[in-house]
C-alpha positions as CSV (number, residue, x, y, z in Angstrom):
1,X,0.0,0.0,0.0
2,X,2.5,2.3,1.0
3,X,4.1,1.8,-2.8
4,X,1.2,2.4,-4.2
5,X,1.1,5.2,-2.3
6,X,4.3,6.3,-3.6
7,X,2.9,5.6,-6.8
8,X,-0.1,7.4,-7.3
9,X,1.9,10.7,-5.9
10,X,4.5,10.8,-8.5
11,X,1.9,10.3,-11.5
12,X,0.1,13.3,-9.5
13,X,3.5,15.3,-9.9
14,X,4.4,14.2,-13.4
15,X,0.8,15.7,-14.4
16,X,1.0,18.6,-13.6
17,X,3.2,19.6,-17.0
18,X,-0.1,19.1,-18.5
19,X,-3.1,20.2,-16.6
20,X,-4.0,21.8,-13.3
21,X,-5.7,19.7,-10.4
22,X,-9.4,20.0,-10.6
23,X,-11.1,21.9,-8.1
24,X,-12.3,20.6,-4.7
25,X,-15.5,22.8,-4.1
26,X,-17.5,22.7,-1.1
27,X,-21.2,22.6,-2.5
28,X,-23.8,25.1,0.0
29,X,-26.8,23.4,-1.4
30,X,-26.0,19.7,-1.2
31,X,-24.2,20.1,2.4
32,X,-27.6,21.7,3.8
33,X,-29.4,19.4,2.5
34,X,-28.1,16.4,4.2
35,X,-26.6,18.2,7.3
36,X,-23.1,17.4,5.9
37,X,-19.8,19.2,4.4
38,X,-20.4,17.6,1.1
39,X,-17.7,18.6,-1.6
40,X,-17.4,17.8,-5.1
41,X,-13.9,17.1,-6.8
42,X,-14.7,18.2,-10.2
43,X,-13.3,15.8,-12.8
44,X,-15.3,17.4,-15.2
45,X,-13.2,20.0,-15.4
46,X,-10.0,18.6,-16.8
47,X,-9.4,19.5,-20.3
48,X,-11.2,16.8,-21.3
49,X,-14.1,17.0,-19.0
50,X,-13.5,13.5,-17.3
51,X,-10.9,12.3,-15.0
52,X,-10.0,9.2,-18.1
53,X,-6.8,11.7,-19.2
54,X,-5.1,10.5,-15.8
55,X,-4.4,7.5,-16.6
56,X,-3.9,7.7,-20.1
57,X,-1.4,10.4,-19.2
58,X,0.6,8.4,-16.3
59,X,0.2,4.6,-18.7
60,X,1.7,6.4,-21.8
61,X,4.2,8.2,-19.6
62,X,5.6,5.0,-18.6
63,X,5.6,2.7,-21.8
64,X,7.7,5.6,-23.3
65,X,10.2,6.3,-20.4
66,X,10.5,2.1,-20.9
67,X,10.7,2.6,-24.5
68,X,11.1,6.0,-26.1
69,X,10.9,4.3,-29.5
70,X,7.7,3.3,-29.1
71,X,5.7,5.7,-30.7
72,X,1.9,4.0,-31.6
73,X,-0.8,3.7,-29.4
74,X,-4.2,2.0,-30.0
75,X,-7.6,2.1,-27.8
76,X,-11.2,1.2,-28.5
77,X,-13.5,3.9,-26.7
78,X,-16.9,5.4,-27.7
79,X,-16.4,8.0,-24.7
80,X,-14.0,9.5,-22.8
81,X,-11.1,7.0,-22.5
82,X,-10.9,7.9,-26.3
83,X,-11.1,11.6,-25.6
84,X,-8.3,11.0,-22.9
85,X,-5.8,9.2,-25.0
86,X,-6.4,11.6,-27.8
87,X,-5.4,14.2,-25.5
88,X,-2.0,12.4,-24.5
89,X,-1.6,11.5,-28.2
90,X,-0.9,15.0,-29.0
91,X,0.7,15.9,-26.1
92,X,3.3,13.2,-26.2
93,X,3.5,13.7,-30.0
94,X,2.6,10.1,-30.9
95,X,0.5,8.3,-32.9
96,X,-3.1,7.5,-31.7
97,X,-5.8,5.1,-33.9
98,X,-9.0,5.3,-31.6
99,X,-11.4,2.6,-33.0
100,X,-14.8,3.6,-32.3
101,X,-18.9,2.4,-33.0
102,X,-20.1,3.1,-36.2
103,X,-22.8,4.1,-33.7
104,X,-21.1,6.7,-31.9
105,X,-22.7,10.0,-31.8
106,X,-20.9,12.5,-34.4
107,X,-20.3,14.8,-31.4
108,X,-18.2,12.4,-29.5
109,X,-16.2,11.6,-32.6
110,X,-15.6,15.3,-33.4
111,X,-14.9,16.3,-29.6
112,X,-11.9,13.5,-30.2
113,X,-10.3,14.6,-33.4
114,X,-10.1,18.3,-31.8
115,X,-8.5,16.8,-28.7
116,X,-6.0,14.9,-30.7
117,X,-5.7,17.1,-33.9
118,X,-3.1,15.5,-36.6
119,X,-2.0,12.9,-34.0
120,X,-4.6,10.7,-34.0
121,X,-6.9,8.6,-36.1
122,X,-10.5,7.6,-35.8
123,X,-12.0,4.9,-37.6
124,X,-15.5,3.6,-37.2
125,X,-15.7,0.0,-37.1
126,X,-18.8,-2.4,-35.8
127,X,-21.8,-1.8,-34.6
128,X,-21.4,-3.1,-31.2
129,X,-18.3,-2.1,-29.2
130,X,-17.4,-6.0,-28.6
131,X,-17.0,-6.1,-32.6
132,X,-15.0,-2.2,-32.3
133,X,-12.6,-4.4,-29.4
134,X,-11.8,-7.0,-31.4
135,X,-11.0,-4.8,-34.8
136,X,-8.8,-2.6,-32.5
137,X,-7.1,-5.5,-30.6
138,X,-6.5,-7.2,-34.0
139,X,-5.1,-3.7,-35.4
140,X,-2.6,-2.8,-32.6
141,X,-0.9,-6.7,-32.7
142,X,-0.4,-6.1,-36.7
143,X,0.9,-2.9,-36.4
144,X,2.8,-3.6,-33.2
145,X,1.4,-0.9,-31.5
146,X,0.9,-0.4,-27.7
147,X,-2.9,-1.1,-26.6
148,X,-4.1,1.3,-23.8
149,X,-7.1,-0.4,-22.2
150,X,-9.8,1.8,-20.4
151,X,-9.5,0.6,-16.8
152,X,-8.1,-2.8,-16.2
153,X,-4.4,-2.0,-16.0
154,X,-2.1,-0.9,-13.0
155,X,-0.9,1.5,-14.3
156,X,-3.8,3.4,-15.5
157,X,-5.4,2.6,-12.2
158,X,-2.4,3.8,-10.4
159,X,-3.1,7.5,-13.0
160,X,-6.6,7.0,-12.0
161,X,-5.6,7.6,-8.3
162,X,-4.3,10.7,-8.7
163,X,-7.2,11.8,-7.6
164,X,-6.9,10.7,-4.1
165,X,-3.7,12.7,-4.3
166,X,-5.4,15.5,-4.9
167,X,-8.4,15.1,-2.8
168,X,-5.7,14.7,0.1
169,X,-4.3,17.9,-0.6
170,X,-6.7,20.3,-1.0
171,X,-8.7,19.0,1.8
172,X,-5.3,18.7,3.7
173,X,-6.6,15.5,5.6
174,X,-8.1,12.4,4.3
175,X,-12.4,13.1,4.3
176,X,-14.9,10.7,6.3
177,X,-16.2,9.6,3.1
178,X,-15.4,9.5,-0.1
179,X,-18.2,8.8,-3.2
180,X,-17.2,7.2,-6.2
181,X,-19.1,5.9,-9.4
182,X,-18.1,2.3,-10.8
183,X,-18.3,1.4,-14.1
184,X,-15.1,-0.8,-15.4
185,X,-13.5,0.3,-11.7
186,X,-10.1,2.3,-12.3
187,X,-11.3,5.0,-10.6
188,X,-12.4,3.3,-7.8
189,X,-9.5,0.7,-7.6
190,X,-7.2,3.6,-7.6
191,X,-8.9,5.8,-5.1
192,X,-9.7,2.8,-2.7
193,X,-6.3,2.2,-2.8
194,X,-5.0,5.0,-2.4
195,X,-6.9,6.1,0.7
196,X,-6.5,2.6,2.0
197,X,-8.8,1.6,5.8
198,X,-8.1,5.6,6.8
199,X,-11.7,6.6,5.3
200,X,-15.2,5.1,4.5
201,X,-16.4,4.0,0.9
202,X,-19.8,4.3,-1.2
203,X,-19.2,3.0,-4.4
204,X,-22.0,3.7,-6.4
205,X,-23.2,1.8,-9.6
206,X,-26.4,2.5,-12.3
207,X,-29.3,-0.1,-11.1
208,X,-29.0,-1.0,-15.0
209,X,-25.0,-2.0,-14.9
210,X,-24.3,-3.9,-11.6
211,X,-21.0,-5.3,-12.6
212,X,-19.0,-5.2,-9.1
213,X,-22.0,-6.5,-7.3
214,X,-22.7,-9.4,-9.4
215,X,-18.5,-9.7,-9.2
216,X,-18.6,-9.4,-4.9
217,X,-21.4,-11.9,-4.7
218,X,-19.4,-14.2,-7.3
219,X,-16.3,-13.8,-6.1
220,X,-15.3,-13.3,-9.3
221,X,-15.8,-10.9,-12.3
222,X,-18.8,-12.0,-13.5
223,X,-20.1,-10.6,-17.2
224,X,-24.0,-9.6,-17.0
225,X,-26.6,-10.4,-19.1
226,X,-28.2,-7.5,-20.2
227,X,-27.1,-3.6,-19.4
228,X,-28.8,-0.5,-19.8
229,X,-26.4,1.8,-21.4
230,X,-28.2,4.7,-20.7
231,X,-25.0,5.9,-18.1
232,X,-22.9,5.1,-20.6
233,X,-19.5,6.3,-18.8
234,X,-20.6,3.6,-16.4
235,X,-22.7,1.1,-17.7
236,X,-19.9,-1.7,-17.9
237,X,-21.1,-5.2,-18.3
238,X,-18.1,-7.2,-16.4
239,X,-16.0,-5.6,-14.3
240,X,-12.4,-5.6,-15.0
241,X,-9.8,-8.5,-13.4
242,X,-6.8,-6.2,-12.6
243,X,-9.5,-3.5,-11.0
244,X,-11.6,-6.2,-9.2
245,X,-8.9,-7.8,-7.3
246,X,-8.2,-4.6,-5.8
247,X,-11.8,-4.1,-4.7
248,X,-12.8,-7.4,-3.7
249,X,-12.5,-6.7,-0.3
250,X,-15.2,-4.3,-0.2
251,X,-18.4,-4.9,1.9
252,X,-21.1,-5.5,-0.3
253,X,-23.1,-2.9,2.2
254,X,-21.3,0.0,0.7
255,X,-21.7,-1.2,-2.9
256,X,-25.1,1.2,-4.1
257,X,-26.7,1.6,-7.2
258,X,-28.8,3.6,-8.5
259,X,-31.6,4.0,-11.1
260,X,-31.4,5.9,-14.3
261,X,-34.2,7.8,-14.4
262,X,-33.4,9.0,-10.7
263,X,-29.9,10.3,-11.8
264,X,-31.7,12.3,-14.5
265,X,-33.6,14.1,-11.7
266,X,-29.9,14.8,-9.9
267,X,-28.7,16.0,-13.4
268,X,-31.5,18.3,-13.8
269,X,-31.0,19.4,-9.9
270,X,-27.6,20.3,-10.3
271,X,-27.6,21.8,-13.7
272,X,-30.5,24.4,-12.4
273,X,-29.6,24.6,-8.9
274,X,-25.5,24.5,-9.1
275,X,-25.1,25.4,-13.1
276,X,-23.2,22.7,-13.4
277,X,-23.1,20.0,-16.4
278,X,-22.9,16.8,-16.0
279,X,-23.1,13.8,-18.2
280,X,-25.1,10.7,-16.6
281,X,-22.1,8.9,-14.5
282,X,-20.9,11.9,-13.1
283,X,-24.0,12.3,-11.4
284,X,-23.8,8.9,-9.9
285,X,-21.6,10.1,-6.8
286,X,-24.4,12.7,-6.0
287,X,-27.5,11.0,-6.7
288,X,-26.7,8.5,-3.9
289,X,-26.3,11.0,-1.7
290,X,-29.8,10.7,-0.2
291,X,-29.5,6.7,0.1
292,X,-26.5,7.0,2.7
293,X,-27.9,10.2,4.3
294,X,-28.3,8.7,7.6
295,X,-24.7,7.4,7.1
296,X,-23.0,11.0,6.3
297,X,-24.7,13.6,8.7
298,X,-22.1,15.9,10.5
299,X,-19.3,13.7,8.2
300,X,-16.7,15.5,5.4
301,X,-17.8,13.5,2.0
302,X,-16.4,14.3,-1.1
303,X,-18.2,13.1,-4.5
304,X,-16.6,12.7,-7.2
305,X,-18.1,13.6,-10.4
306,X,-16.4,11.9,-12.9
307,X,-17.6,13.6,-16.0
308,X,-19.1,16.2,-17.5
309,X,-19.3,15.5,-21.1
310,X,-23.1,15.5,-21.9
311,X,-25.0,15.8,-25.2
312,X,-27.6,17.9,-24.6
313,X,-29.8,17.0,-27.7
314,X,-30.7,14.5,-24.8
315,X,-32.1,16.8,-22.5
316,X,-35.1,15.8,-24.0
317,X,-35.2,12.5,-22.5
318,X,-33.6,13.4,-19.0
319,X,-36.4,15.5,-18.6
320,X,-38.7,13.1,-19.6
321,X,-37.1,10.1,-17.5
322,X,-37.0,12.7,-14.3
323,X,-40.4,13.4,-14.6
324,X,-41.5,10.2,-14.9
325,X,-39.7,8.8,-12.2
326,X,-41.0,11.7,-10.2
327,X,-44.8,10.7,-10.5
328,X,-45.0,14.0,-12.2
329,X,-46.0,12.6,-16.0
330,X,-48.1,9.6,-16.9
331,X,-48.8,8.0,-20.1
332,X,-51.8,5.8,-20.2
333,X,-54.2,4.3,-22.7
334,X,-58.1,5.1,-22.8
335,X,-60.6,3.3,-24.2
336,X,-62.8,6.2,-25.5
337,X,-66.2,5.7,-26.7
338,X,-67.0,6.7,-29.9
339,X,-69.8,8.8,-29.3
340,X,-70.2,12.4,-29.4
341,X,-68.9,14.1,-25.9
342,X,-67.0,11.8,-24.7
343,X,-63.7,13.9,-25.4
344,X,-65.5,16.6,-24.1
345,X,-65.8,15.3,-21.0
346,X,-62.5,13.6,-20.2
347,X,-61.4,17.1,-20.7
348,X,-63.7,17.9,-18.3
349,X,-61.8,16.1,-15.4
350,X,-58.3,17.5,-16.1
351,X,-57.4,19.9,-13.3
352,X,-56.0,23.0,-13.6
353,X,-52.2,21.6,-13.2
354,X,-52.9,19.1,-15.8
355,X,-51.5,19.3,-19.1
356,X,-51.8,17.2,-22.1
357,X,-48.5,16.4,-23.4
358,X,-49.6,13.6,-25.8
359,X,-53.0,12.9,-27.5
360,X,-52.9,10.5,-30.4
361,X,-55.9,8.3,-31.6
362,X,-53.9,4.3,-31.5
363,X,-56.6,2.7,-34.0
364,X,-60.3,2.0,-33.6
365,X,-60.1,-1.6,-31.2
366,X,-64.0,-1.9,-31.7
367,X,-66.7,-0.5,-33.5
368,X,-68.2,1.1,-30.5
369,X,-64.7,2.0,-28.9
370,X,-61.8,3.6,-29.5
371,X,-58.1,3.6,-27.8
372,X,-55.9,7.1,-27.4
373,X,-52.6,7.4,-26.2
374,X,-52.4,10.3,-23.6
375,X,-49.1,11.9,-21.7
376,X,-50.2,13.8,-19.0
377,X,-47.8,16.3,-16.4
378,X,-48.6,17.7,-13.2
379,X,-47.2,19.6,-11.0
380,X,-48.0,17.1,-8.0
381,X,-47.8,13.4,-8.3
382,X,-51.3,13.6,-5.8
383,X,-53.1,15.0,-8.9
384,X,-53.2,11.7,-10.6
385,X,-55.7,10.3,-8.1
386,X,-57.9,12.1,-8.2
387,X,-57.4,12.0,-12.4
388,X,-57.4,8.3,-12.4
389,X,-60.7,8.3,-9.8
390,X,-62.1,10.7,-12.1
391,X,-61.7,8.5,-15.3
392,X,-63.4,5.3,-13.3
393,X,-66.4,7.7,-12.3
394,X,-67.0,8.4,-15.9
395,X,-66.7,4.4,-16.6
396,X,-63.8,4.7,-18.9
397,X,-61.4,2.1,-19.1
398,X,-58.2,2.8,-19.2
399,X,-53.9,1.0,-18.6
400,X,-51.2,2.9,-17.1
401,X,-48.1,2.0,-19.1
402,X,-45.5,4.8,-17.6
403,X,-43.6,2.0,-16.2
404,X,-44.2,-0.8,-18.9
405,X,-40.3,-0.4,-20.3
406,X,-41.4,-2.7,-24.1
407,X,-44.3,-1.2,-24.4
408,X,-43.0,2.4,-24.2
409,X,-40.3,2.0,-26.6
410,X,-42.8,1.4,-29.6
411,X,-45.3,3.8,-28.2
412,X,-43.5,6.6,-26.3
């Protein structure tokens, strides 16, 4: 540990002939809200918005001082680990191929060729990132380049932990707590290990990407069967080896996750409260804040937000998935009769918080009968009682399918 230690400082040192530590800020709102000192260390505010530059940086930084000839480095990213080693790329003047999804959004792409300018080289290959892997892995062994994974290697873990350093210094003590999202675990692995037994743990995970917990109640990484990839900086579907072993002594109790459309509320929260950005994982650490609020009161907790690359032609659907999970927008079907008035008076019933955010005729299920797809939002989650009572009292027959995941897809 004490090595590691050792480590982790003199990768913090090394990086600072790149970029400035990111900002430990004390956060007002969240530390009255949960009768805490609740800071944030703001990885989304390195020059490439996530903390996946660190180790990139400190990895390259020793396959070069072992090797100054080598000079070709190869990754397979649709997200910030491509970003990171783009970044390095050019500041190391090497050469960088980044394979990535066919399926990557163009913004992502273009945010990478601006991070690595003439040094690097993107190609879009696969549409599924286990097809993108293998091209890349392929690649790099013909072209005996070096392969920079995305977490599961000690020395990008050991870059990774550089935020601990950091942490360390500008709180000048080690916090009570520290908050970290999990996705492939180099962050945490690092941290953890950094930190050691001297402070507590809440490694936080999306409900829709449990790798370490399937891996701690295994006893082994463990891949999973289906992942939502909605947090995509964190929805990883097995854990990685190198990072597991270094966290498989974790208690299960301090292992959270957390559900997507929940983090959407916390993004929303912290963009209008704070005015701060934050792309789906880097709201992980804060979202679980009110989970372990009995656990932190009076306690120094620092969350890390991990990133803050977000796309925000999805605000859309943040919005969308925070009201939902909120209670405060409902789609349901109605079986309407086809008579004259009866739209009239379901109108009738709305109240005056109620507004119709979708109203499209499905097809005619019977001759008598027909069946309407309605969105509805409130402004209190209680005003759907007395809709839905409402609706019965006028003997119309209706299905609630907010939470109904395959049906929504085709219909919502």
């Amino acid at each position: 540990m004490t090595n590691f230690r050792t480590l982790a400082k003199v990768a913090e040192t090394a990086m600072r002939s790149v970029f400035e530590p990111t900002p430990l800020q004390r956060n007002d709102h969240l530390s009255q809200k949960y009768g805490a000192e609740i800071y944030l260390k703001r990885e989304d505010l390195t020059p490439v918005r996530s903390y996946k530059l660190r180790g990139a940086f400190n990895a390259m930084r020793k396959v070069l001082a072992a090797d100054p000839t080598k000079d070709l480095f190869v990754c397979a990213s649709a997200g910030n680990h491509a970003q990171g080693m783009a970044y390095m790329c050019r500041h190391f003047g090497v050469r960088g191929v980044i394979f990535m999804p066919v399926t990557t959004p163009q913004q992502k792409v273009f945010k990478t060729e601006v991070f690595g300018g003439d040094s690097i080289e993107v190609r879009l290959i696969g549409d599924y990132f286990d097809d993108t892997l293998a091209a890349a892995q392929e690649y790099c062994v013909k072209a005996s380049g070096t392969f920079l994974p995305p977490f599961d290697d000690p020395d990008v873990i050991e870059g990774q932990a550089s935020v601990g350093v950091e942490i360390e210094n500008q709180l000048r003590r080690v916090p009570d707590r520290v908050v970290l999202p999990v996705g492939g675990g180099g962050l945490s692995a690092g941290v953890t290990q950094y930190f050691g037994e001297d402070c507590a743990y809440t490694l936080v995970e999306p409900e829709g990407g449990k790798s370490l917990a399937a891996a701690l109640a295994e006893g082994a990484p463990t891949t999973l069967e289906h992942v939502d990839s909605f947090v995509d900086g964190a929805a990883v579907a097995r854990i990685g080896a190198t990072t597991f072993d270094a966290l498989k002594d974790i208690d299960p109790s301090d292992v959270r996750s957390a559900p997507e459309d929940r983090i959407c509320s916390t993004i929303l929260e912290i963009l209008n409260v704070e005015g701060i950005v934050l792309e789906p994982a880097g709201a992980l650490a804060i979202d679980i804040l009110r989970d372990i609020k009995d656990e932190i009161k009076g306690k120094t907790v620092v969350c890390v937000t991990s990133g803050g690359n977000f796309d925000f032609e999805r605000l859309n659907e943040v919005k969308e998935r925070s009201q939902r999970y909120e209670g405060l927008k409902k789609y349901f079907i109605l079986r309407l009769p086809q008579r004259p008035g009866a739209l009239k008076e379901f109108l009738g019933i709305l109240g005056p918080d109620d507004d119709i955010a979708r109203f499209e005729y499905l097809k005619k299920s019977a001759r008598n009968f027909g069946s309407v797809l309605i969105g509805i939002e409130t402004k209190d989650p209680a005003n759907f009682e007395r809709l839905f009572a409402a609706i019965d009292a006028l003997g119309m027959a209706y299905t609630d399918i907010t939470q109904d995941e395959t049906l929504a897809q085709f219909v919502i």
